[in-house]
C-alpha positions as CSV (number, residue, x, y, z in Angstrom):
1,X,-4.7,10.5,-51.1
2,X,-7.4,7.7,-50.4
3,X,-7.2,5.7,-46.7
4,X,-8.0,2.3,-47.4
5,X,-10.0,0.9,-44.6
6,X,-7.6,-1.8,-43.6
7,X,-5.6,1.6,-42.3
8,X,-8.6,2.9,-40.4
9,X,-8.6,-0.9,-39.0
10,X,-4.6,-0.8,-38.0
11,X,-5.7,2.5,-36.5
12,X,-8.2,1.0,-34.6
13,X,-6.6,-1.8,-33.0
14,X,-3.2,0.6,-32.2
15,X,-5.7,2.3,-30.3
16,X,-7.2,-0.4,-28.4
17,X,-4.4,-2.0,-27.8
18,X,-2.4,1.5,-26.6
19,X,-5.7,1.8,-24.2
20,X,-5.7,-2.1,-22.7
21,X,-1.9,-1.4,-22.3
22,X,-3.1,1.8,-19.8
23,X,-6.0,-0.2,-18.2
24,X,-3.2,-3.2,-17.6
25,X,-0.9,-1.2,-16.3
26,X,-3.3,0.8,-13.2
27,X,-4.9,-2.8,-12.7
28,X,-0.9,-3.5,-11.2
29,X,-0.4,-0.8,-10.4
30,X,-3.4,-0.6,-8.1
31,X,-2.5,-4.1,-6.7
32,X,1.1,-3.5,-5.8
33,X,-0.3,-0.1,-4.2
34,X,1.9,2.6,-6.4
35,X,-0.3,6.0,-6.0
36,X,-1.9,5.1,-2.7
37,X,-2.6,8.0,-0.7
38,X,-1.4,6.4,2.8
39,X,-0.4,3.7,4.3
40,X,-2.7,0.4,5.1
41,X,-2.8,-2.0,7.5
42,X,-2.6,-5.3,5.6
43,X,-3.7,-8.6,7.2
44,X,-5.1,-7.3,10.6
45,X,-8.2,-5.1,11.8
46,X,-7.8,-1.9,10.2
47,X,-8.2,1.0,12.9
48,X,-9.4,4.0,11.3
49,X,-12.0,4.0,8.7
50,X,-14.3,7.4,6.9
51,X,-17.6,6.1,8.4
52,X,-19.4,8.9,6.9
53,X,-19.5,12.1,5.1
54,X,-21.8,15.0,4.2
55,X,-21.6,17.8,1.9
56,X,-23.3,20.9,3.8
57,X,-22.3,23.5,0.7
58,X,-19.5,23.7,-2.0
59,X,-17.2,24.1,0.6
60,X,-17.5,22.6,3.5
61,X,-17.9,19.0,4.4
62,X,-18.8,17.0,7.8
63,X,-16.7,14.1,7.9
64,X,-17.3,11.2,10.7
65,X,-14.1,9.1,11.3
66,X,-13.7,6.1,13.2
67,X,-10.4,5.4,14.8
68,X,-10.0,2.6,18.1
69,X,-13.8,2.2,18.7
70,X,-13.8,6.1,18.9
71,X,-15.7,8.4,16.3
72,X,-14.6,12.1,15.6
73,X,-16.8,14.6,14.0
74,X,-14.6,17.1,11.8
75,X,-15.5,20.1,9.5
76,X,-13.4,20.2,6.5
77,X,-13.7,23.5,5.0
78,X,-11.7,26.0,2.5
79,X,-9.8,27.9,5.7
80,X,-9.4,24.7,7.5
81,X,-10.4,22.0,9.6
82,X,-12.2,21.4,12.9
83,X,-13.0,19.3,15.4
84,X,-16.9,19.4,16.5
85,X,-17.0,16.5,18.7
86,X,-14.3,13.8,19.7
87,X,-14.3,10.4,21.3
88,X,-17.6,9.7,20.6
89,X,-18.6,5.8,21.3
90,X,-18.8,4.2,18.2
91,X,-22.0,2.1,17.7
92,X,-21.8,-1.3,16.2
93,X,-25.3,-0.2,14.4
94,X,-26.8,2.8,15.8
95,X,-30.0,2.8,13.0
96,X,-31.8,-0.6,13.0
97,X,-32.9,-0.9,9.3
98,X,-36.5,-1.7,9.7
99,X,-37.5,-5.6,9.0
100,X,-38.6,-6.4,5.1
101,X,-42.2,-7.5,5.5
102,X,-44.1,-9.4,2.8
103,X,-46.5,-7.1,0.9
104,X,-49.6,-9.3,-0.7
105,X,-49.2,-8.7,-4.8
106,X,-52.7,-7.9,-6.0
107,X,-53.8,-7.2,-9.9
């Protein structure tokens, strides 16, 4: 029983088309929003936002979140969460990045 490499061909473009049919289908899906884990505010200012997170160990996380121009420091861990500090004032930019200064190329 010999496969002819036009098969292994036919083979090959079943399976790339099977796999752009898949990457088509999350592309709308993904637009149209099927899968989404909440709810979004579309068209206006969105009021809460993850502003930043931080592993401390394989179980526990710091999460900062941002929600009305108030941050909220939580501890998400295996037996639960926990507020460390809330209604923080939310900083526009709290760390200035340092200005980019011209460094003289020399050879």
């Amino acid at each position: 029983m010999d496969i002819a490499f036009t098969d292994y061909l036919r083979f090959l473009f079943a399976l790339l088309f099977v796999l752009g049919l898949i990457g088509g289908l999350a592309l709308v899906g993904k637009r149209f929003g099927v899968g989404n884990r909440g709810p979004t505010v579309r068209g206006q200012a969105k009021r809460l936002a993850i502003v930043e997170t931080m592993a401390l160990d394989a179980k526990r996380r710091l999460v900062l979140v941002r929600r009305d121009g108030a941050e909220h420091l939580i501890l998400l861990g295996a037996s639960g969460e926990l507020v460390l500090e809330s209604a923080i004032a939310a900083a526009a930019d709290a760390v200035e990045k340092p200005a980019l200064q011209a460094v003289p190329f020399t050879r």
